[in-house]
C-alpha positions as CSV (number, residue, x, y, z in Angstrom):
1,X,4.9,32.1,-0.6
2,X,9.0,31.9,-0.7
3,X,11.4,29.9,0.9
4,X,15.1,30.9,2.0
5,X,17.3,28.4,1.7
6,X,20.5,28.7,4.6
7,X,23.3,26.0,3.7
8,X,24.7,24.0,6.4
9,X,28.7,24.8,7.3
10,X,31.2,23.0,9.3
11,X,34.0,24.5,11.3
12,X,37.0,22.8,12.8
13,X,38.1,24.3,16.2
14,X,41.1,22.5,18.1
15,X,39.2,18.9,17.2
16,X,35.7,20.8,18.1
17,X,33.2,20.5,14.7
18,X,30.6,23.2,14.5
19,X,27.8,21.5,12.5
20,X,25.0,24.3,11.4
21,X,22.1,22.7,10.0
22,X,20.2,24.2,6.9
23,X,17.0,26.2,8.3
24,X,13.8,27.0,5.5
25,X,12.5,30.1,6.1
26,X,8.7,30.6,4.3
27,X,7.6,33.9,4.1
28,X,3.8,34.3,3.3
29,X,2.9,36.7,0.6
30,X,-0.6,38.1,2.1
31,X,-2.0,38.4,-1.3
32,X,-1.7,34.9,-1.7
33,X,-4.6,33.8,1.2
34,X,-6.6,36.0,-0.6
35,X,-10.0,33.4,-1.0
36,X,-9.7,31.5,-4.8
37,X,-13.2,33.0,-6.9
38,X,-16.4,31.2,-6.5
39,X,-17.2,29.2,-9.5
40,X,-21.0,29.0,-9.8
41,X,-21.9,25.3,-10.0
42,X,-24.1,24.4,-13.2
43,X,-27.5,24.4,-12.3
44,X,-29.0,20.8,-12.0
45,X,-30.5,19.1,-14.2
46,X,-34.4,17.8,-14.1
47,X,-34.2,14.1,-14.9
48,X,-37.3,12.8,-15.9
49,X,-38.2,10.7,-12.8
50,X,-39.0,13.9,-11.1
51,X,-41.6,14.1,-12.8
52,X,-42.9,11.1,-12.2
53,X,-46.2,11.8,-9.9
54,X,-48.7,9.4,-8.8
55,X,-52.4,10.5,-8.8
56,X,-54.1,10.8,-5.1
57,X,-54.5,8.5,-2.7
58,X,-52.2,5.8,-5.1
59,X,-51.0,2.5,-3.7
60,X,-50.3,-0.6,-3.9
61,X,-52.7,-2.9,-3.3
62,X,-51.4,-6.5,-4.5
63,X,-49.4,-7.7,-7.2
64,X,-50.3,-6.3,-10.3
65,X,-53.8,-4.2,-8.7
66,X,-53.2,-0.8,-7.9
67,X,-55.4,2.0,-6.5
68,X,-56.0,6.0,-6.6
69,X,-57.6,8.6,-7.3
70,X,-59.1,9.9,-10.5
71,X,-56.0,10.4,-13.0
72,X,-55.2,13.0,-14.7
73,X,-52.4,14.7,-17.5
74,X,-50.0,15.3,-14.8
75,X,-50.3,11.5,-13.8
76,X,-49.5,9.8,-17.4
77,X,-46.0,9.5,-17.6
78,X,-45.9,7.8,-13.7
79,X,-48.8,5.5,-14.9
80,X,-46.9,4.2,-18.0
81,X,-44.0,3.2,-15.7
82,X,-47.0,0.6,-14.2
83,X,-47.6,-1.2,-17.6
84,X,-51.0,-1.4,-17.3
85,X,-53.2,-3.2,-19.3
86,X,-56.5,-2.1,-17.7
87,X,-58.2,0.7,-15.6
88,X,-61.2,0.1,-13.6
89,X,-63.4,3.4,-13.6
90,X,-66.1,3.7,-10.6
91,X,-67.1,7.0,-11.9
92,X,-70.3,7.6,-13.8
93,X,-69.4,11.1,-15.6
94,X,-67.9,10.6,-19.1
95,X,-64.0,9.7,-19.7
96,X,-61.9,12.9,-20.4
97,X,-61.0,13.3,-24.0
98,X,-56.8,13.4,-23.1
99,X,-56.8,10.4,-20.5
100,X,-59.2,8.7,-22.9
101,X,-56.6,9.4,-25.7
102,X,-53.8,8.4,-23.4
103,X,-55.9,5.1,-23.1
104,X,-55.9,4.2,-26.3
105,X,-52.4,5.0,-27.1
106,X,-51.1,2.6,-24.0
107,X,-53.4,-0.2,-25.0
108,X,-55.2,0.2,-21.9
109,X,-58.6,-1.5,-21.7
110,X,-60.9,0.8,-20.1
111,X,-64.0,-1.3,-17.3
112,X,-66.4,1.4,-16.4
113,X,-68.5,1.0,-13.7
114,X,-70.4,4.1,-12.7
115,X,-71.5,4.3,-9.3
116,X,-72.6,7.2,-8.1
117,X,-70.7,9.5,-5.1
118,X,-73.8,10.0,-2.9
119,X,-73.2,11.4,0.9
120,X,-74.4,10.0,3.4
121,X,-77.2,8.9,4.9
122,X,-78.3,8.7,1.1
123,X,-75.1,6.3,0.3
124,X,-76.5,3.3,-1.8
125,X,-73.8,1.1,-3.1
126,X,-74.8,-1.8,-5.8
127,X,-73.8,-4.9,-4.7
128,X,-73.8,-6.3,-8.4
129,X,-71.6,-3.7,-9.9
130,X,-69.0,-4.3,-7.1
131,X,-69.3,-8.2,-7.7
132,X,-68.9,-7.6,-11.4
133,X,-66.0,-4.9,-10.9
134,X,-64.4,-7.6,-8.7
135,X,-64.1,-10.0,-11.1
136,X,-62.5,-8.0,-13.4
137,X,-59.8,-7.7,-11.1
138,X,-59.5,-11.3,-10.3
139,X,-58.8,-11.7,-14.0
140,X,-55.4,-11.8,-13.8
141,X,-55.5,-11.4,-17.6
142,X,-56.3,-7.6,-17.0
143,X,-53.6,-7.2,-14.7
144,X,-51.8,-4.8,-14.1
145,X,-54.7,-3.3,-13.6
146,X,-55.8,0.1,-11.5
147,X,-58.7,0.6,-9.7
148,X,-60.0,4.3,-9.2
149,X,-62.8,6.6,-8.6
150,X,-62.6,10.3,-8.1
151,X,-60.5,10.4,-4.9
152,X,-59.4,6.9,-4.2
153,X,-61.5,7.0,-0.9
154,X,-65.7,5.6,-0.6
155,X,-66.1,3.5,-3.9
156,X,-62.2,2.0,-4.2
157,X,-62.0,1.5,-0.3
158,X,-65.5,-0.2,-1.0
159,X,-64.1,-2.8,-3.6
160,X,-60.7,-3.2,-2.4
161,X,-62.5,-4.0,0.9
162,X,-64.5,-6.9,-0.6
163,X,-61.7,-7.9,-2.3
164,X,-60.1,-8.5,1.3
165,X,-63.0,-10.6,2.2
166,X,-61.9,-13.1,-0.5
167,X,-58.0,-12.9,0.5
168,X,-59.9,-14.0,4.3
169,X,-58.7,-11.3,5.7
170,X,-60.7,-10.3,9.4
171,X,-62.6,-6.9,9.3
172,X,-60.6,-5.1,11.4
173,X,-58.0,-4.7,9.3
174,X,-60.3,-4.4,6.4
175,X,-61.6,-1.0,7.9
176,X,-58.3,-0.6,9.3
177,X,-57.0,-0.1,5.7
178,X,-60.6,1.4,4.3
179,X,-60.1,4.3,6.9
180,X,-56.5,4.9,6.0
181,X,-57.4,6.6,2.6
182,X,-60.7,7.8,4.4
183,X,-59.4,9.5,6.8
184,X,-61.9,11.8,8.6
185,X,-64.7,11.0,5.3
186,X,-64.8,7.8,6.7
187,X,-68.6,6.5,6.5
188,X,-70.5,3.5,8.3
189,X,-72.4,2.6,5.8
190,X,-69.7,2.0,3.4
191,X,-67.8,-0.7,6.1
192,X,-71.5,-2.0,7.1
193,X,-71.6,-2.8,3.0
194,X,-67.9,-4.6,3.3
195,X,-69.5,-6.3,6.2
196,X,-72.7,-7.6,4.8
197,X,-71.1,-8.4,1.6
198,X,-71.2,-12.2,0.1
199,X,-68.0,-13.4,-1.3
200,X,-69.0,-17.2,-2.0
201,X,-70.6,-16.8,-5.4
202,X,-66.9,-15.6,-6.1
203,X,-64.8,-18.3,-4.2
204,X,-64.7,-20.1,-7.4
205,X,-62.5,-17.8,-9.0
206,X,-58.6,-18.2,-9.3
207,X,-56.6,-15.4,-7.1
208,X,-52.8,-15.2,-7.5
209,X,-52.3,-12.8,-4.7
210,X,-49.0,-11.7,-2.6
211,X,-51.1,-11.7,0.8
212,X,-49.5,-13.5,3.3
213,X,-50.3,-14.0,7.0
214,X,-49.2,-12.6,10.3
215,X,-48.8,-14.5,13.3
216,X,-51.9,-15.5,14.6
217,X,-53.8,-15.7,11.5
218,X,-53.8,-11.9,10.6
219,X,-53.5,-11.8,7.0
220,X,-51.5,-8.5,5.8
221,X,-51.4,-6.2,2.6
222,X,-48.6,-5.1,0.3
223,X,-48.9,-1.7,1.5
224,X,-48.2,-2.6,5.1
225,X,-45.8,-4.6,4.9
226,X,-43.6,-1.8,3.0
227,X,-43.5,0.1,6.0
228,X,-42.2,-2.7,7.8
């Protein structure tokens, strides 16, 4: 683009002035709004929480007691960020060699309590193995802690559920939450188990829990009220 530059003048006419005022003329040059190159942007760079990924069905369920599925390699590097100091196992098949490795290099104290996944109508849940897995997580000692089987679904939903009956929450929304990880695999027999189930030879037992109530007596979890 150029500008022209016109001065001003002045002219005296019988007491008359003439003022002429200095005009800028641009003239455009059409080969300069020709479009400036692209510049390809660097490509972004991975940070590592990207890579953070939970294992199934993982959330929240009080402070310092966590629940999924079974965890694998891909699930490591989002399970150190948890600082746990112990993994409850409701599996009965054998640790994997890398997770078991993983384990061991996190200091993570390993409670296995095999139950086995039967289908229903042939579902047959020990009530002693819950009640001793349960008081492993009421040991706040082992917290943070994470409870698991092999999807997060029948046999967590199962202990998680009687751990509700000790926080005094009311059934509904102890199946409410059992059916949320269920979904469709929900099964009777498993919330007839949470129903039946005797939490006084546990009352005993410290809890240093989060749960809080609602209005009209309805306690609520963590995992709720983050929604909220």
């Amino acid at each position: 683009m150029k500008i022209d530059h016109n001065s001003t003048t002045s002219a005296t006419n019988g007491g008359d002035t003439t003022i002429c005022r200095t005009i800028e003329v641009a003239v455009f040059d059409r080969r300069d709004l020709s479009p400036p190159p692209v510049v390809a942007s660097p490509s972004p760079v991975v940070g590592d929480e990207l890579n953070l990924i939970p294992p199934l069905n993982f959330a929240m369920v009080d402070n310092g007691i966590f629940r999924s599925g079974f965890p694998d390699s891909a699930n490591f590097a989002f399970l150190q960020t948890l600082g746990l100091r112990s993994i409850i196992c409701l599996c009965p098949e054998p640790y994997p060699e890398a997770t078991t490795e993983f384990l061991k290099d996190g200091g993570i104290r390993l409670y296995q309590f095999g139950i086995e996944g039967y289908k229903e109508p042939f579902v047959n849940i020990p009530e002693d193995t819950i009640r001793e897995a349960l008081k492993v997580v009421l040991d706040a000692k082992n917290h943070p802690v994470l409870i698991h089987c092999k999807r997060g679904k029948h046999r967590t939903g199962c202990l998680v559920g009687c751990l509700r009956k000790l926080q005094k929450w009311c059934l509904s929304s102890i199946f409410d939450e059992y059916q949320r990880f269920a979904a469709a695999k929900a099964r009777v027999s498993d919330q007839r188990f949470m129903e039946l189930f005797d939490v006084s030879t546990l009352k005993h037992m410290p809890m240093s829990f989060s749960c809080s109530k609602r209005k009209g007596g309805e306690f609520l979890d963590p995992f709720l009220r983050q929604k909220e």
